[in-house]
C-alpha positions as CSV (number, residue, x, y, z in Angstrom):
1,X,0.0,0.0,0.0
2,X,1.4,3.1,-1.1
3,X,1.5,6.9,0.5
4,X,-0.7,8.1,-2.0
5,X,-3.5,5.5,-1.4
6,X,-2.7,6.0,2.6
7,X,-3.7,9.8,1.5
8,X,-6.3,8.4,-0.8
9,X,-8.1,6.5,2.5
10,X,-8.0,9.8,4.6
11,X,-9.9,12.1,1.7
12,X,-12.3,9.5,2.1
13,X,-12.8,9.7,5.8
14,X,-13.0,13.4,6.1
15,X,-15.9,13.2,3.3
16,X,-18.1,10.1,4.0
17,X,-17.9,10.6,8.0
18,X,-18.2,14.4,7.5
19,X,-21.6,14.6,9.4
20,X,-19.8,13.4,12.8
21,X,-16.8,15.1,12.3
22,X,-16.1,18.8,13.6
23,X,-16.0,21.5,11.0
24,X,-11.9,22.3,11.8
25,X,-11.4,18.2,10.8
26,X,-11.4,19.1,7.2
27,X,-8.2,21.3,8.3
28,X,-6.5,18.5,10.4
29,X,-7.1,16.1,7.8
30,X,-5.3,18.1,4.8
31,X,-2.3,18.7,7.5
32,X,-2.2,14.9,8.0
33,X,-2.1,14.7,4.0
34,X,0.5,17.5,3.4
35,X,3.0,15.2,5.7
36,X,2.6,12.1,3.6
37,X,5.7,12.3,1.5
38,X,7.0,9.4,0.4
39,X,10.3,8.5,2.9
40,X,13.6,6.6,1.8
41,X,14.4,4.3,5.1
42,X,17.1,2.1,4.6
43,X,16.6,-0.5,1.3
44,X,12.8,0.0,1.8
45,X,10.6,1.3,-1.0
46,X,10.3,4.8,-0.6
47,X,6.3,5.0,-1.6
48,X,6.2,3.0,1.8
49,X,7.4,4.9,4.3
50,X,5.2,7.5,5.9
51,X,5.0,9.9,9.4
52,X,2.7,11.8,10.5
53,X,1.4,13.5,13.6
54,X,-1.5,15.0,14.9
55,X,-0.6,17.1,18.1
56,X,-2.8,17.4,21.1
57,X,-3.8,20.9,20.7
58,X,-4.9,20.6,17.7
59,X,-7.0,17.2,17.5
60,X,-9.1,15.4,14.9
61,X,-12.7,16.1,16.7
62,X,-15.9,14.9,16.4
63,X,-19.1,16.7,17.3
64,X,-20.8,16.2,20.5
65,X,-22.5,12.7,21.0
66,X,-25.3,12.1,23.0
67,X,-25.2,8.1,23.1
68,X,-25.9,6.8,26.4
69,X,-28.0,10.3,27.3
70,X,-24.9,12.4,28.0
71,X,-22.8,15.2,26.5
72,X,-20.0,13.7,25.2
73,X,-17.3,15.3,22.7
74,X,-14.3,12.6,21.2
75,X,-11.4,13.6,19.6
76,X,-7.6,12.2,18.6
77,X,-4.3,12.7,18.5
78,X,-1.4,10.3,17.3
79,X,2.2,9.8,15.8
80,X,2.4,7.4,13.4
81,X,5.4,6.0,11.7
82,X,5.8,3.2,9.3
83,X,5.9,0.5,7.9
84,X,7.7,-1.0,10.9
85,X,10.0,-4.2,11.0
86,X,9.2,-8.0,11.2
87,X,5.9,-7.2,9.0
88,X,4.6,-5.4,12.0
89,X,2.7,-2.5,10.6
90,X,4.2,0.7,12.7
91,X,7.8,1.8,13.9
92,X,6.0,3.7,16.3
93,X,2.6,3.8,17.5
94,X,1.1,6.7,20.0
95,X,-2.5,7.1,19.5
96,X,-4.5,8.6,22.0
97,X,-8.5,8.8,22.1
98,X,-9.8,11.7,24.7
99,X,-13.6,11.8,25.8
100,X,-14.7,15.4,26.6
101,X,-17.8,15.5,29.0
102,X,-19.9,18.6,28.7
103,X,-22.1,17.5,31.5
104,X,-21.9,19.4,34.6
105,X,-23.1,15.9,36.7
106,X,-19.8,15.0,34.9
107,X,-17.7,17.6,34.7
108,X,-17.5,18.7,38.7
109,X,-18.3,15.9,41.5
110,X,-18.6,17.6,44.8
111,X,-17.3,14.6,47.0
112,X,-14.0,14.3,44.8
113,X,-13.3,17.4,43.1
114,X,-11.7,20.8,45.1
115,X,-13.3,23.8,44.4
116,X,-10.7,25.3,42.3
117,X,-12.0,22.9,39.4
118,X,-15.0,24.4,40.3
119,X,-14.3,27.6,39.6
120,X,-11.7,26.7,36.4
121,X,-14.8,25.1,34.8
122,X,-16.8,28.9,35.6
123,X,-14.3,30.4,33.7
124,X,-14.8,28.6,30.6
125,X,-17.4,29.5,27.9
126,X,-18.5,26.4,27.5
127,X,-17.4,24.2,30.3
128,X,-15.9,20.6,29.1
129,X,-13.4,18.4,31.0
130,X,-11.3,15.3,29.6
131,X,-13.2,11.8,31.8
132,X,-10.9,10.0,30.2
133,X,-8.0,8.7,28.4
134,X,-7.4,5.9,25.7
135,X,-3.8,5.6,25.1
136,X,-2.9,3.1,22.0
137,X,0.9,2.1,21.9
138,X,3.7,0.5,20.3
139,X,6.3,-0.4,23.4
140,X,9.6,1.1,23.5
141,X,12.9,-1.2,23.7
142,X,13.1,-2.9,27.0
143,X,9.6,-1.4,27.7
144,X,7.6,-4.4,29.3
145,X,4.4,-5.1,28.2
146,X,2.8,-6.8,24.7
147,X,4.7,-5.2,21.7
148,X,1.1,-3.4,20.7
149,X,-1.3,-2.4,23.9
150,X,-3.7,-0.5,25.3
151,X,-3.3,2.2,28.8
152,X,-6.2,3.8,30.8
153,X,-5.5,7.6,32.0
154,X,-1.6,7.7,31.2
155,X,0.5,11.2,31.3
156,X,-1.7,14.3,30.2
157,X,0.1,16.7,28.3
158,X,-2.5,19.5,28.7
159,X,-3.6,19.2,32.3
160,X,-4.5,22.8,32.5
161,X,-6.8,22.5,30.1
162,X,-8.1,18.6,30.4
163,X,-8.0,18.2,34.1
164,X,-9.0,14.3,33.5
165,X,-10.6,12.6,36.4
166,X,-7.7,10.0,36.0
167,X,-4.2,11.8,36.3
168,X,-1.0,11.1,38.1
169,X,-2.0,7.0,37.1
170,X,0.6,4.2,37.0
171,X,1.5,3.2,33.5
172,X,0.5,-0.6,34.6
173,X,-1.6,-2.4,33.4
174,X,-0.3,-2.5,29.7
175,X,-4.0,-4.4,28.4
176,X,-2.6,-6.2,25.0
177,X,-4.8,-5.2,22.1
178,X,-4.2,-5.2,18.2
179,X,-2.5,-2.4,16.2
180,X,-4.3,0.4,15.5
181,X,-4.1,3.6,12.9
182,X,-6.3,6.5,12.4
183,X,-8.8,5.1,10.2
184,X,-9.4,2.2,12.6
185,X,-9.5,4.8,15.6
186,X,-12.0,6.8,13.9
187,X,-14.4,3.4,13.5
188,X,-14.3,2.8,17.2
189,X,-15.5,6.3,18.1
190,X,-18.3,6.4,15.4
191,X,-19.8,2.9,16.5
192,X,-19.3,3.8,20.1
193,X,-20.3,7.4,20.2
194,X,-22.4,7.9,16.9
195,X,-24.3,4.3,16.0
196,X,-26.7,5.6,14.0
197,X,-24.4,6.4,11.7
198,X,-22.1,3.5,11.9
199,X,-24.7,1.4,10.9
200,X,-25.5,3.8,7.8
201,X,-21.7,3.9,6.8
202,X,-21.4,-0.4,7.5
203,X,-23.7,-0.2,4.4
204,X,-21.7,2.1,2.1
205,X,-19.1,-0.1,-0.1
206,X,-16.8,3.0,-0.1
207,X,-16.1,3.2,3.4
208,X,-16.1,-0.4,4.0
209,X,-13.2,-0.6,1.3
210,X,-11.6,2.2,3.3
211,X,-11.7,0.6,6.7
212,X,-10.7,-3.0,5.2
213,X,-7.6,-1.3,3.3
214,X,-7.0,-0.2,7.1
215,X,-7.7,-3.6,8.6
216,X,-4.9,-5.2,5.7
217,X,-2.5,-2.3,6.7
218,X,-2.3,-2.6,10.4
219,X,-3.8,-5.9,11.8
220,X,-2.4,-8.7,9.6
221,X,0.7,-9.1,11.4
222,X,-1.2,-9.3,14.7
223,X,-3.6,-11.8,13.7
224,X,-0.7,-14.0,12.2
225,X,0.8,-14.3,15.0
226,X,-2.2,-15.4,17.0
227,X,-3.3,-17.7,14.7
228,X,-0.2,-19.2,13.8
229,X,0.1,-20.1,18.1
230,X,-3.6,-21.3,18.1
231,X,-3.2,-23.6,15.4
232,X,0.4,-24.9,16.1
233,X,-0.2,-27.0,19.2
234,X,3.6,-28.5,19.6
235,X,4.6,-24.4,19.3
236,X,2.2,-23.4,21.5
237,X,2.8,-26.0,24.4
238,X,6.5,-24.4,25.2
239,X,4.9,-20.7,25.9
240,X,1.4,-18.9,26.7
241,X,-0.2,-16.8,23.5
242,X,0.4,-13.4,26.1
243,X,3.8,-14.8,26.5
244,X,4.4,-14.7,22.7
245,X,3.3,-11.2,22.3
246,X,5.1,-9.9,25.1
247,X,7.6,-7.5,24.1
248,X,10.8,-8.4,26.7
């Protein structure tokens, strides 16, 4: 899969999810494009390698949900670089997934909170605070953990602004889950926050083509790997499938 269809897949999530997306994602999106060059990295193909970022301050966002009968805005922010080694499908995975509440039931809890978040969330014009965290990783050398896994809360980098209910958290537990790029991220929020229309886009053969080019991209390796120890029973019997995965 080449840069230019990477690019491709994006155009094609900023126009058919649209209606769920913020109006500044448009914006984002093109920035994401405009760092897609084609990379040289050692003897690999240079239409291959890819990096991009978006940065925390200036997320992809959706509009507000109201799933579950609260107030709640997602949004994303990652570093992606690839292809990576070993057919995995990133060098480097950091994706995080934010949930903004914009419920005041939410947003300031009397027994827990101290009244200076009261009186930061007065100060705002419209008064929204980070719940929680998703953080989606690649591990780091000698970083224990599954190579590819999933943290709750993790380090904010805009507490003044976020003041997530979970900060200051241990990095443990590292939760193994699959690889997982933008395109995929942006599926879990829609069916998650905005059903409706994931049902409506599961029907559209152009978006299904763009979230299965994103399922061949990132989660073949993974699945290979798990399949390969469920089916190989004399493998299997000399280590544990979470053992196999682990990175050290």
């Amino acid at each position: 899969m080449s840069v230019a269809e990477i690019a491709q897949d994006f155009r094609f999530l900023e126009r058919l999810a649209r209606h769920v997306l913020d109006s500044d994602a448009s914006v984002v999106l093109e920035l994401v494009i405009a760092q897609l060059k084609p990379q040289h990295a050692g003897g690999r193909s240079r239409d291959l390698c890819w990096d991009f970022e978006i940065p925390p301050r200036r997320p992809l966002r959706f509009r507000t949900s109201n799933e579950e009968g609260a107030n709640l805005r997602p949004d994303v922010y990652c570093r992606l670089i690839g292809p990576g080694e070993s057919g995995w499908p990133f060098q480097r995975q950091e994706l995080v997934i934010r949930i903004w509440s914009l419920e005041n039931r939410l947003n300031f809890r009397p027994d827990m909170d101290s009244q200076a978040v009261s009186r930061w969330l007065r100060q705002q014009d419209t008064p929204s605070r980070v719940i929680y965290r998703l953080h989606f990783d690649r591990a780091n050398k000698n970083q224990r953990g599954t190579v590819f896994h999933l943290q709750l809360g993790g380090n904010p980098v805009q507490d003044e602004t976020e003041k997530c209910w979970l900060s200051g958290m241990p990095d443990l537990p590292r939760i193994p889950f699959h690889p997982l790029d933008l395109i995929l991220a942006c599926e879990l929020i829609i069916a998650n926050f905005f059903h409706d229309t994931f049902l409506e886009l599961s029907k559209d053969p152009t978006w299904r083509g763009v979230v299965k080019r994103a399922e061949s991209r990132t989660l073949k390796r993974y699945y290979e790997i798990c399949h390969s120890y469920l089916t190989n029973e004399s493998a299997n019997k000399q280590v544990t499938l979470l053992r196999s995965m682990w990175n050290v």
